[in-house]
C-alpha positions, 0 to 999 in steps of 0.5 A: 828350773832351767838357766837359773842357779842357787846362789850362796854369797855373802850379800845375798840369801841362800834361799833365793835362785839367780840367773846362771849368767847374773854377776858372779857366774861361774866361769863354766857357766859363762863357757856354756853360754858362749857361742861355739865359735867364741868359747875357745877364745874365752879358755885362752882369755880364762887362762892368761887371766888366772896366770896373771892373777896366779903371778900377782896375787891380784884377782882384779884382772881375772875378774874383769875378764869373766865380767867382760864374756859374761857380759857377752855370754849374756848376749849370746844365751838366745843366738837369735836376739845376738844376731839382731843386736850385732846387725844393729850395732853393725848399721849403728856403725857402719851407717849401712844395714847388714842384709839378713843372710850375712854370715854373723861373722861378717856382721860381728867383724863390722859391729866389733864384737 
């Protein structure tokens, strides 16, 4: 089945599937599900995170972060339903509606995403 994976947690039976983006996604599944032009942010983000976890031997930032593009990753999986969401949070912020043909980036830049 598409999207959906096996999980093998502790918490949760081996026997039941989950959506590839739920919490606990693998970093290769929050990368794939990213639009394009975010992926390469997320690698630089990946990378600093594991530094960091590598030099502290503390897992709590690096986990922050992938729940953080996961989050975004989640948002993203339907290109289509993310336009809306960032035209909406763009109006919600901006006080203004974002014209159908504005360049998402435009419309990312004005909802802060």
């Amino acid at each position: 089945m598409p999207g959906v994976t096996a999980t093998y947690s502790v918490d949760e039976p081996a026997s039941r599937a989950r959506h590839r983006l739920a919490h606990g996604a693998s970093p290769e599944a929050i990368h794939s599900a990213l639009l394009p032009e975010d992926q390469e942010a997320f690698d630089v983000a990946y990378a600093a995170a594991l530094g960091g976890a590598r030099e502290s031997l503390d897992l709590t930032g690096l986990s922050r972060m992938l729940e953080h593009w996961r989050g975004l990753a989640a948002l993203q999986h339907d290109p289509e339903v993310f336009r809306r969401v960032a035209r909406r949070a763009a109006e919600k912020l901006t006080g203004h509606p974002s014209p159908e043909d504005e360049p998402l980036t435009v419309t990312r830049a004005k909802a802060r995403m």
